[in-house]
N, CA, C and O of each residue as an XYZ file, in Angstrom:
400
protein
N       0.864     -1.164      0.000
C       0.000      0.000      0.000
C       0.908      1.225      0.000
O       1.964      1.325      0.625
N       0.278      2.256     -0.888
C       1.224      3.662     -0.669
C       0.382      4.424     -0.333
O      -0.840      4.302     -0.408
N       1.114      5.414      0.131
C       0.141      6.572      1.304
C       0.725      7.955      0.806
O       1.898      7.882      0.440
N       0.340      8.766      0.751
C       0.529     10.258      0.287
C       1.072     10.582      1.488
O       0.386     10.582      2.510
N       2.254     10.865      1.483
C       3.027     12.073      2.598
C       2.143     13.068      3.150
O       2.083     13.217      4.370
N       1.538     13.679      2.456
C       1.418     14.849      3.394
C       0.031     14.505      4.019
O      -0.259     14.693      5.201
N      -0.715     14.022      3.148
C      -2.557     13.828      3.677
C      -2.115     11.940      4.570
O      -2.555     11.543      5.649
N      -1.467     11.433      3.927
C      -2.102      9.709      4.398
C      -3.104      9.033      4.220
O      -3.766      8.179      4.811
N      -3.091      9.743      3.000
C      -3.907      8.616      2.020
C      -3.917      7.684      1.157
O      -3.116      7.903      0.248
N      -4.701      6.381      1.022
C      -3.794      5.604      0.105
C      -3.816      6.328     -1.504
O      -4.674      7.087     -1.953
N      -2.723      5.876     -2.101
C      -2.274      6.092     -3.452
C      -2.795      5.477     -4.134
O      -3.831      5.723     -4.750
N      -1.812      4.078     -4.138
C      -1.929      3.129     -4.914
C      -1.940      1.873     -3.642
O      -1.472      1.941     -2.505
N      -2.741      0.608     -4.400
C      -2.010     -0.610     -4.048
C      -1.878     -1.635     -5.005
O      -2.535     -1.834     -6.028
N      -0.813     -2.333     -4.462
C       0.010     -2.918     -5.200
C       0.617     -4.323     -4.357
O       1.229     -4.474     -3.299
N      -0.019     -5.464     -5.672
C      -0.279     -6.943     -5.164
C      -0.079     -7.981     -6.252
O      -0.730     -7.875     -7.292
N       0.872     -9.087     -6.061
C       0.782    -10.121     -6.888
C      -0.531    -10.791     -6.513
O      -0.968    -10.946     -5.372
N      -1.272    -11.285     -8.046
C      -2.513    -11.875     -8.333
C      -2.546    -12.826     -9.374
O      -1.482    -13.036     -9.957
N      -3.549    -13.441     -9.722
C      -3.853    -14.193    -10.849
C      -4.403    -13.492    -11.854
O      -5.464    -13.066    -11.399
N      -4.292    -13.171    -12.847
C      -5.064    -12.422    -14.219
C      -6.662    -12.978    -14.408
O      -6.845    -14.001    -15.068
N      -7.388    -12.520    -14.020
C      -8.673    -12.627    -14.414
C      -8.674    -13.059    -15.935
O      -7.948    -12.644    -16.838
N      -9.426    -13.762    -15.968
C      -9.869    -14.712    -17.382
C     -10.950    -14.746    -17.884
O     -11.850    -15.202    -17.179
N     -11.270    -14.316    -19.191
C     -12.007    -14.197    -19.750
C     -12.335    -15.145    -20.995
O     -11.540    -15.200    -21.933
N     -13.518    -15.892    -20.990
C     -13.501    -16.825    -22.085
C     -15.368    -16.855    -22.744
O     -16.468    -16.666    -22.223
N     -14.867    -17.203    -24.143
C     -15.831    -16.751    -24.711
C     -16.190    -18.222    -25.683
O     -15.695    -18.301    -26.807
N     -17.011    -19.261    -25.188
C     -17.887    -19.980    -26.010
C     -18.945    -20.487    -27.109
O     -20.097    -20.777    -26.786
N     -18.468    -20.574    -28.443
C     -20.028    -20.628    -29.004
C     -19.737    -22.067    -29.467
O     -18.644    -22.609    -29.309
N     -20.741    -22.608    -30.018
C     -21.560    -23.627    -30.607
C     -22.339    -23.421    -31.649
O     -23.310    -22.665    -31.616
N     -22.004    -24.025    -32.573
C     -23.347    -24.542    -33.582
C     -23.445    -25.783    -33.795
O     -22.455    -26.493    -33.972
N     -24.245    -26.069    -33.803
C     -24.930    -27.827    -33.920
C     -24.356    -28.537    -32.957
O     -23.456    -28.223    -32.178
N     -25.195    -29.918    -33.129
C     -24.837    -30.380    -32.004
C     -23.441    -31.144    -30.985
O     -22.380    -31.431    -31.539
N     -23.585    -31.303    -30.012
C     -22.243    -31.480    -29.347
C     -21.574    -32.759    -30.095
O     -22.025    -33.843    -30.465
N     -20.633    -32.307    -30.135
C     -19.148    -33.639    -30.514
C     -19.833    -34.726    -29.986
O     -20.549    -34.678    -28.985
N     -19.499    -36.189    -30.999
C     -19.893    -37.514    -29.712
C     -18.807    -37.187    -28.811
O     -17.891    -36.369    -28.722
N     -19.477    -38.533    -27.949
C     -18.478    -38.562    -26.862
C     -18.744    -37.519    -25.091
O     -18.545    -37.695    -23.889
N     -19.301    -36.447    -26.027
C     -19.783    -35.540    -25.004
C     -18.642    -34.221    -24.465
O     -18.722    -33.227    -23.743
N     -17.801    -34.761    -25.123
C     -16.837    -33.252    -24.957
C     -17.055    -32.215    -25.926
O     -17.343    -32.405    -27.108
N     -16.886    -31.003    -25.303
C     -17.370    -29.676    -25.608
C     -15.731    -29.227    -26.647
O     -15.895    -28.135    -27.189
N     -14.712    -29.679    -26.877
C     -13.716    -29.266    -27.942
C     -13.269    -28.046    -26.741
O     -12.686    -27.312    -27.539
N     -13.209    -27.734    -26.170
C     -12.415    -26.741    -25.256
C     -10.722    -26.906    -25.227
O      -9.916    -27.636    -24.649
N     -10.688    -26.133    -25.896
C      -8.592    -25.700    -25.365
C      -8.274    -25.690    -24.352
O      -8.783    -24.937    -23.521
N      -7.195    -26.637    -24.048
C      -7.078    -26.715    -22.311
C      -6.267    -25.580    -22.243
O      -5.275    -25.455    -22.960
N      -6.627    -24.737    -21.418
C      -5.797    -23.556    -21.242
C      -4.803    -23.495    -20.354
O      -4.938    -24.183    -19.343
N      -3.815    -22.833    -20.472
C      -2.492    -22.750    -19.494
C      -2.898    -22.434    -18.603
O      -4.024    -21.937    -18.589
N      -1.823    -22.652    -16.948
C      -1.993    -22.888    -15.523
C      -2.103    -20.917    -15.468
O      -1.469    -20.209    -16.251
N      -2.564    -20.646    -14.929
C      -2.087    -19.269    -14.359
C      -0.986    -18.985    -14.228
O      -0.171    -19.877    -13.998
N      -0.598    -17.687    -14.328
C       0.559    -17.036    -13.824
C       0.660    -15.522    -12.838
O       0.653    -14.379    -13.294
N       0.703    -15.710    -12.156
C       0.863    -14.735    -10.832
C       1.430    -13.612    -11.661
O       2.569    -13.722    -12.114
N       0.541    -12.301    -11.935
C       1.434    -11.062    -12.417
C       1.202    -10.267    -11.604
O       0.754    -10.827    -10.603
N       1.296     -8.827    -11.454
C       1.492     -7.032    -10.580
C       0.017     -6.598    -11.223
O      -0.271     -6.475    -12.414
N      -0.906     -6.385     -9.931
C      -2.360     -5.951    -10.119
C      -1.957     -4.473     -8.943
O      -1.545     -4.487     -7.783
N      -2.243     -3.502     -9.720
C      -2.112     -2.241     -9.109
C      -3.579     -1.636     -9.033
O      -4.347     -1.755     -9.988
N      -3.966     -0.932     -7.767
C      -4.931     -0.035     -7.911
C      -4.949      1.002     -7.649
O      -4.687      1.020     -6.446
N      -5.096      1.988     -7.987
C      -5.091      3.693     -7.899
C      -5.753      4.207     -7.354
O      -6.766      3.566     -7.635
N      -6.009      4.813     -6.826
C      -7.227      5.683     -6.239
C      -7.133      7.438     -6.182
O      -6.087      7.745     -5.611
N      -7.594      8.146     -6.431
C      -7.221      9.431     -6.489
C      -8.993     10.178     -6.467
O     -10.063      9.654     -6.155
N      -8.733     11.293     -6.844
C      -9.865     12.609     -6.657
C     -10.641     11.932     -5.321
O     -11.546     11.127     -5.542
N     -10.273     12.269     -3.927
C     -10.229     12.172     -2.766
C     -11.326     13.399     -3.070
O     -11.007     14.223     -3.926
N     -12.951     13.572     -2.204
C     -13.737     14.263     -1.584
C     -14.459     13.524     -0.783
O     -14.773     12.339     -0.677
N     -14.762     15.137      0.091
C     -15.136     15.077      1.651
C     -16.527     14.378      1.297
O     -17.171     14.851      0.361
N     -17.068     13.179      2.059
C     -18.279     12.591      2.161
C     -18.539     12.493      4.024
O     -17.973     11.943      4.969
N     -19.744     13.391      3.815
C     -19.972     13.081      5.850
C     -18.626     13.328      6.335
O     -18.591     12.396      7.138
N     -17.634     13.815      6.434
C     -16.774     14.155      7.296
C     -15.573     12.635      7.091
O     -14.811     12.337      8.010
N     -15.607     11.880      5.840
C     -14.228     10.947      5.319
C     -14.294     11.357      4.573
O     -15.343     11.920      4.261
N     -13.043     11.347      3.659
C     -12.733     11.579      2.524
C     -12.383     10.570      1.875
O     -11.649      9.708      2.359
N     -12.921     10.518      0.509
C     -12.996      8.774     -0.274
C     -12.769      9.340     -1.351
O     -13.253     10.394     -1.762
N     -11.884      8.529     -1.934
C     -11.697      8.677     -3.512
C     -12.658      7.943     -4.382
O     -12.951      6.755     -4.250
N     -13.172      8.848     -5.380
C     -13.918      9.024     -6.399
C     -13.661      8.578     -7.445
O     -14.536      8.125     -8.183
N     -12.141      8.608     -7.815
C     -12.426      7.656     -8.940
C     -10.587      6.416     -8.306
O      -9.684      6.515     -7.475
N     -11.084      5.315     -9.529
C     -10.406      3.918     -9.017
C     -10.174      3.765    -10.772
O     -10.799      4.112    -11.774
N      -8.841      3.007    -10.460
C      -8.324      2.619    -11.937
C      -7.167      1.216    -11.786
O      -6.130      1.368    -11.140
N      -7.437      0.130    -12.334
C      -6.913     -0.731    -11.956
C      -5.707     -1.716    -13.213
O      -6.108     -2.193    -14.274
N      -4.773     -1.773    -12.888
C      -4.055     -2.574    -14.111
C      -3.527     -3.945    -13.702
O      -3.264     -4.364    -12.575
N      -3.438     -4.523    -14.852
C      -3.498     -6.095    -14.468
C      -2.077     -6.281    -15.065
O      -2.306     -5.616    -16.076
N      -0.807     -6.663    -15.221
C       0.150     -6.841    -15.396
C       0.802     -5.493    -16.416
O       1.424     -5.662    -17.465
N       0.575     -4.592    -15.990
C       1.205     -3.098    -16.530
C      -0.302     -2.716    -17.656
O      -0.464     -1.516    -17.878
N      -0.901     -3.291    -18.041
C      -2.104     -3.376    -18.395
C      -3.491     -2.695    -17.969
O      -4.204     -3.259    -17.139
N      -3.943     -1.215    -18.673
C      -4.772     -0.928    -17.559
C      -6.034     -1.609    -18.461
O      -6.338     -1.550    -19.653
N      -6.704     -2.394    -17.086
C      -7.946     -3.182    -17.209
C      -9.186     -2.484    -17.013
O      -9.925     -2.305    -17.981
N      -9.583     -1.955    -15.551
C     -10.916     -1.097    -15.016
C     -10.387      0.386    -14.752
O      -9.266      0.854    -14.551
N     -12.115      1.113    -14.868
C     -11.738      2.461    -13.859
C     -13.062      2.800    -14.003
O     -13.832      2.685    -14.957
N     -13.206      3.273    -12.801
C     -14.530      4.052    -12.246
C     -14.206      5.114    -11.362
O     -13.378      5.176    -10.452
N     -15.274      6.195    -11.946
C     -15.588      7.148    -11.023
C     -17.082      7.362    -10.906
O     -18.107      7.295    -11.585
N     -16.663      7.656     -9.681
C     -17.937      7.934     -8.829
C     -18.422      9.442     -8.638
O     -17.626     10.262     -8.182
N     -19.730      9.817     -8.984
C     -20.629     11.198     -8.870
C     -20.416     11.084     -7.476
O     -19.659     11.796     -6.816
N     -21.296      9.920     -6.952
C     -21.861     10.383     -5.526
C     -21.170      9.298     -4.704
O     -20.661      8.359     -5.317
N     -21.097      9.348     -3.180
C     -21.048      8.248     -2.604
C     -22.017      8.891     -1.318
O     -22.168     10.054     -0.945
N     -22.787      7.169     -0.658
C     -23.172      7.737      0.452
C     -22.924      7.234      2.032
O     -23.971      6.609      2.202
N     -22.593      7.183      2.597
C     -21.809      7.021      4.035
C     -22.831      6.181      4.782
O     -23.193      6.806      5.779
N     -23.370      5.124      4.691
C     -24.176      4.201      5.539
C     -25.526      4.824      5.270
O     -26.060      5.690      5.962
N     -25.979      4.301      4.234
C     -27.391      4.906      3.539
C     -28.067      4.033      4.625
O     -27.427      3.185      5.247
N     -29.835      4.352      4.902
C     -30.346      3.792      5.166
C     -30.876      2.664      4.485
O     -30.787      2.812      3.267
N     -31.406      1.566      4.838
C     -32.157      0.557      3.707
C     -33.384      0.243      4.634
O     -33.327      0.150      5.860
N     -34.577      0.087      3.803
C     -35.829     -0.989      4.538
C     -35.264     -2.247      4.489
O     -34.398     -2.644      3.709
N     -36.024     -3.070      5.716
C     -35.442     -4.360      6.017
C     -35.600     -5.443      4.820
O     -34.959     -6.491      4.895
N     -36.206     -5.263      4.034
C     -36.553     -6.161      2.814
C     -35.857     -6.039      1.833
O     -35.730     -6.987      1.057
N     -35.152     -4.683      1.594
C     -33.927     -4.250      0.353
C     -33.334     -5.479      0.086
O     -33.191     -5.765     -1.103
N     -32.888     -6.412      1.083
C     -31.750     -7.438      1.461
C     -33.036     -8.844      1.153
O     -32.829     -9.193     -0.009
N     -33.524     -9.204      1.401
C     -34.629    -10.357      1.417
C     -34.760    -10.867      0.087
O     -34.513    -10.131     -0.868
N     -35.224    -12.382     -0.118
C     -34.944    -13.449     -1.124
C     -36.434    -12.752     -1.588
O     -37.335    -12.270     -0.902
N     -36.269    -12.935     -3.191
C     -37.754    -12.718     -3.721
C     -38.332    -14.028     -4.150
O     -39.478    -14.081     -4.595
């Protein structure tokens, strides 16, 4: 984790991870005999440098939270979000949470 000198806030963090994987399936007609789907066995993982950023720090209720987040996956930038609003322990009705 890095922390800004003067405020002490985090910067960045910074962590060996697994690369998120993304895989994309189609089909036409019907399955192979046998019952296997033809899938490429894909290589084992490899542990790379997942960094996350955090910056534009504003005051919410009296913390200050960064607003926007940007994330890279082996020097790779992958996500980023920013945030309009945030809210500090919103209220919820007890059912928000409940199985429908």
């Amino acid at each position: 984790i890095f922390l800004d000198k003067g405020t002490h806030r985090p910067l960045m963090l910074s962590y060996r991870g697994v690369a998120p994987r993304v895989q994309i399936m189609t089909q036409q007609g019907p399955p192979p005999p046998g019952g296997t789907h033809g899938a490429p066995e894909l290589p084992a993982p490899q542990p790379v440098d997942i960094m996350l950023f955090l910056d534009d720090y504003k005051n919410v209720d009296g913390v200050m939270l960064p607003h926007h987040w940007s994330r890279s996956v082996d020097g790779k930038p992958t996500e980023e979000m920013t945030f309009k609003t945030i809210k500090v322990n919103p209220a919820f009705k007890a059912e928000t949470f409940s199985a429908r």
